[in-house]
C-alpha positions in Angstrom: 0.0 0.0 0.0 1.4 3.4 -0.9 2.5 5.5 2.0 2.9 9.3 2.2 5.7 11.2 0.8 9.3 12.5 2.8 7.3 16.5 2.1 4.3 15.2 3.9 6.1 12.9 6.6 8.1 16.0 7.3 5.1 18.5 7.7 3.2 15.9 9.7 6.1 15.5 12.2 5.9 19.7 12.7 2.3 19.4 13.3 2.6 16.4 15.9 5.3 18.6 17.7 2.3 21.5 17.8 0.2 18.7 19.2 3.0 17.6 21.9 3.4 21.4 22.7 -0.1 21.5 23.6 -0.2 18.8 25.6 2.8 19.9 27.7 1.7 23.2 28.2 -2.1 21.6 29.1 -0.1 18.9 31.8 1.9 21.9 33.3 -1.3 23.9 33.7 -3.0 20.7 35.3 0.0 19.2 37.2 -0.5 16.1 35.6 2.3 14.1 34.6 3.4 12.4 31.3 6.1 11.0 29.1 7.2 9.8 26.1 7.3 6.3 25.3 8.0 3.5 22.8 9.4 4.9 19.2 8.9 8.5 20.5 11.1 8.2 23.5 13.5 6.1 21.1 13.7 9.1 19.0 14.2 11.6 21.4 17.5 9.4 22.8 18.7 8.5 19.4 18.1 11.3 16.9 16.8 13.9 19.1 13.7 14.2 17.3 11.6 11.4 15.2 13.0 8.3 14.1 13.6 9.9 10.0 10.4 7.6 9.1 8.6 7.4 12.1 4.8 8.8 11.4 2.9 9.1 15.0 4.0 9.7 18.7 3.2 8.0 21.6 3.0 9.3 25.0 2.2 7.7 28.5 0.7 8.5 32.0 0.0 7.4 35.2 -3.3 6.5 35.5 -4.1 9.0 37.8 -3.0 11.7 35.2 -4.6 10.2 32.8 -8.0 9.9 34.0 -7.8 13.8 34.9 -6.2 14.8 31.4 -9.1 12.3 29.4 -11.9 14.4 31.6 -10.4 17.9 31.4 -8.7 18.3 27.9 -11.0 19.3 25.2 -13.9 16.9 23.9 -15.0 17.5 20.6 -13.3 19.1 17.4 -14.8 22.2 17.8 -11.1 22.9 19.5 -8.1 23.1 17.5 -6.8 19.7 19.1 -9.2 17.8 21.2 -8.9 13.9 22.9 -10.9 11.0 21.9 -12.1 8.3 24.0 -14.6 5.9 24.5 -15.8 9.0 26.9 -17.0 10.8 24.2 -16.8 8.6 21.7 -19.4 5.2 21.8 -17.5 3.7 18.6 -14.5 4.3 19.7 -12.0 1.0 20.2 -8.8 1.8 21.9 -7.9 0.9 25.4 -6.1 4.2 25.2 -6.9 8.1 24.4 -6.0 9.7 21.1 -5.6 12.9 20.8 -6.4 14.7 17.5 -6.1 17.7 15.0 -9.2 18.8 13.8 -10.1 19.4 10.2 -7.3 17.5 9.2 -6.8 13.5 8.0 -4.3 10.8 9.0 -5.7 7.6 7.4 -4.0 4.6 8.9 -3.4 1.9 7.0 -5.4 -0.8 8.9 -8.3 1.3 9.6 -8.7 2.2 5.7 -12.5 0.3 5.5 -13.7 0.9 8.9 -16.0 3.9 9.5 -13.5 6.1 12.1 -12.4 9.2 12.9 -8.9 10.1 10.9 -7.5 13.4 12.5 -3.8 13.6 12.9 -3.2 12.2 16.5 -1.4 11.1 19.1 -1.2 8.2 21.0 -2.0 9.1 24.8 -1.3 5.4 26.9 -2.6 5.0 30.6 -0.1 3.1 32.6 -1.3 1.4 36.0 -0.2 -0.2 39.1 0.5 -3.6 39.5 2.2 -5.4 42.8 5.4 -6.8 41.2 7.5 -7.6 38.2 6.1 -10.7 38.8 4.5 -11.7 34.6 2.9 -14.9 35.4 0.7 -12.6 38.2 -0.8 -11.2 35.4 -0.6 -12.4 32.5 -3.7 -14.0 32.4 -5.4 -10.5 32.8 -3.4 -9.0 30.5 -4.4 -12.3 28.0 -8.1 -11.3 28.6 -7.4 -7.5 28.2 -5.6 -8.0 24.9 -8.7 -10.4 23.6 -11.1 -8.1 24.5 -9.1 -5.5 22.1 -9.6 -7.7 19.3 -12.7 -8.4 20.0 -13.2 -5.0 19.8 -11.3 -4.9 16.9 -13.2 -7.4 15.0 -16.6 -6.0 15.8 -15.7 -2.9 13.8 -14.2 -4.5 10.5 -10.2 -3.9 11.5 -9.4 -7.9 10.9 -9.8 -11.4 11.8 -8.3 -12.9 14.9 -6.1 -15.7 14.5 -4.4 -16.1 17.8 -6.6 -19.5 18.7 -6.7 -18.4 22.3 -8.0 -14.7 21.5 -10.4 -16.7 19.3 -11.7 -18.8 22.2 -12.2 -15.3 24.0 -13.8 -13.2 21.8 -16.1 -16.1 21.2 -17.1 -15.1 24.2 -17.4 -11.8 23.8 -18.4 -10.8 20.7 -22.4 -10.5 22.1 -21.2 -7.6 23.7 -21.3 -4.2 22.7 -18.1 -2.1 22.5 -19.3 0.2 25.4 -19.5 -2.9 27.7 -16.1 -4.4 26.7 -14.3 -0.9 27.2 -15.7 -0.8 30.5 -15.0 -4.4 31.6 -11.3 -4.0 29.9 -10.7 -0.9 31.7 -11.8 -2.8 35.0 -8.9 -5.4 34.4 -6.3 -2.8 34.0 -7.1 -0.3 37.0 -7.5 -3.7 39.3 -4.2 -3.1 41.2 -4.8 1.1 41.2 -6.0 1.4 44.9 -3.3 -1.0 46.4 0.6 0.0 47.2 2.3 -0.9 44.4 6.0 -0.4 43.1 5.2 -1.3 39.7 3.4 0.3 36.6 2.1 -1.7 33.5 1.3 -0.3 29.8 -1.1 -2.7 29.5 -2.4 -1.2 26.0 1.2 -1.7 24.6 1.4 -2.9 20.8 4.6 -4.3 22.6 4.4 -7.8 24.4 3.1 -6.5 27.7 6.1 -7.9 29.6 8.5 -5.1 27.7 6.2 -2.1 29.3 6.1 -4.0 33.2 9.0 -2.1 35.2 9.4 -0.3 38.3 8.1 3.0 39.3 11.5 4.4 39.5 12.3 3.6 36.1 9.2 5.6 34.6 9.2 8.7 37.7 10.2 10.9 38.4 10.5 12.1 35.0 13.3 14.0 33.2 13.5 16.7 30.1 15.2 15.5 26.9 15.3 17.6 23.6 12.6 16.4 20.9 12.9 18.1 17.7 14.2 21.6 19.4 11.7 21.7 22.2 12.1 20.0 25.9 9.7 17.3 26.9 8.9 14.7 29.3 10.8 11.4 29.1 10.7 9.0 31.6 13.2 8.5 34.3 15.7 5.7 33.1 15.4 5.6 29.3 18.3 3.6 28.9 16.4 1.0 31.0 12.9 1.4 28.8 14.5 1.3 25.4 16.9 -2.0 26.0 14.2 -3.9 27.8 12.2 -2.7 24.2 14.9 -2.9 21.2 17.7 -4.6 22.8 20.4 -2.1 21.1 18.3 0.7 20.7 21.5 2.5 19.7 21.7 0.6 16.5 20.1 1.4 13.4 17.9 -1.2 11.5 18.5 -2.6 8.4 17.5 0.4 5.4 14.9 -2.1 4.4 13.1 -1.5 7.9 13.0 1.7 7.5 10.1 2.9 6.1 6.7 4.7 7.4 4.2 2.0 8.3 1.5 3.5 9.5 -0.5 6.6 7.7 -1.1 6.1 4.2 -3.0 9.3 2.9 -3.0 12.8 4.5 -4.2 16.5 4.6 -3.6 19.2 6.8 -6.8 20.8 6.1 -9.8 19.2 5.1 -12.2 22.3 5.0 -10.2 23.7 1.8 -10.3 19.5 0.3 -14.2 19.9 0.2 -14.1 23.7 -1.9 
């Protein structure tokens, strides 16, 4: 499938750092507390900026952030830049918040025939407690929570499931409707929240769900690191998070892997694509 041009990946990144801008300048106002994670955080340690052909950013929070920034950010796209959730959002399918651009289109490539909001975003993950480093504890939770996202998944024409346990699960959950998954999912992952815990969990990872399962004090306090000219949040010990991730993080990947894999058509203004 075609993906969008180096002139387009470039004025998509400025826009994004608009969006992170925004977001910083919100969690300062709010004292709530985020970070960069996953290929974003990679970036900012490696390139100080994106990843050349990286198209989105992720950031995460503490729960207790998050459910405060999810609630008091901007709810509809009558702002410039607004956040998306089940919330405020019944068809929405994500275990986690997007935040978007309004007016503007960032098609992803696995969304393409599914009826979905396509604003440039980014990728806002909760992160909650959990007692230890101890996988097995939870892994059966975090089985369930990953089934019920492609359940969810499913329901709305993204793809088929072929993991045979996730197909057992959504067997059983199919019946129900997306509203009553997110809420029984989001039960699962807060399960540990009110109990003294030295541990946090990105449960919603696209990463295997052990990589994102570390100790407090290697995600807070957090630090500043320079992101394409700007200072934001990173977490604590990114060393730590990106080698538990990518192994040598330091290392760039073969020229074949390097190539945009996520939006495949854009605009930066869709009220001048309908004149």
């Amino acid at each position: 499938m075609k993906t969008i041009s180096k002139e387009d990946l470039k004025k998509l990144h400025s826009v994004q750092v608009e969006m992170l801008l925004d977001i910083d300048k919100f969690c300062k106002e709010k004292d709530l507390t985020y970070f960069l994670i996953g290929g974003t955080l990679l970036g900012a340690i490696r390139h100080q900026g994106f990843i050349p052909w990286d198209d989105d950013v992720d950031i995460g929070m503490p729960r207790e952030s998050y459910e405060k920034f999810i609630q008091l950010y901007p709810q509809t796209d009558k702002s410039k830049y607004y956040v998306e959730t089940m919330e405020n959002n019944p068809q929405y399918f994500h275990p986690y918040a997007k935040v978007r651009k309004s007016h503007t289109l960032a098609m992803e490539e696995c969304l393409v025939n599914v009826r979905n909001r396509n604003e440039i975003f980014v990728d806002v993950f909760p992160f909650d407690k959990v007692l230890d480093l101890n996988y097995k504890r939870i892994r059966i939770r975090a089985n369930i929570i990953k089934a019920i996202c492609e359940t969810m998944y499913v329901k709305i024409g993204m793809y088929k499931i072929k993991n045979c346990y996730h197909k057992l699960c959504s067997a059983l959950f199919l019946p129900f409707s997306l509203k009553t998954l997110y809420k029984f999912q989001k039960k699962l992952m807060m399960k540990d929240n009110n109990k003294d815990s030295k541990c946090l969990v990105n449960y919603a990872s696209t990463y295997n769900i052990d990589k994102e399962l570390m100790e407090k004090e290697i995600f807070l306090p957090v630090k500043k690191a320079l992101f394409e000219g700007h200072k934001f949040n990173i977490v604590n010990n990114p060393e730590y998070c990106l080698t538990k991730i990518y192994g040598d993080y330091l290392k760039l990947p073969p020229k074949n892997e390097r190539v945009s894999h996520n939006i495949v058509s854009i605009s930066f203004d869709t009220t001048n694509d309908s004149k």
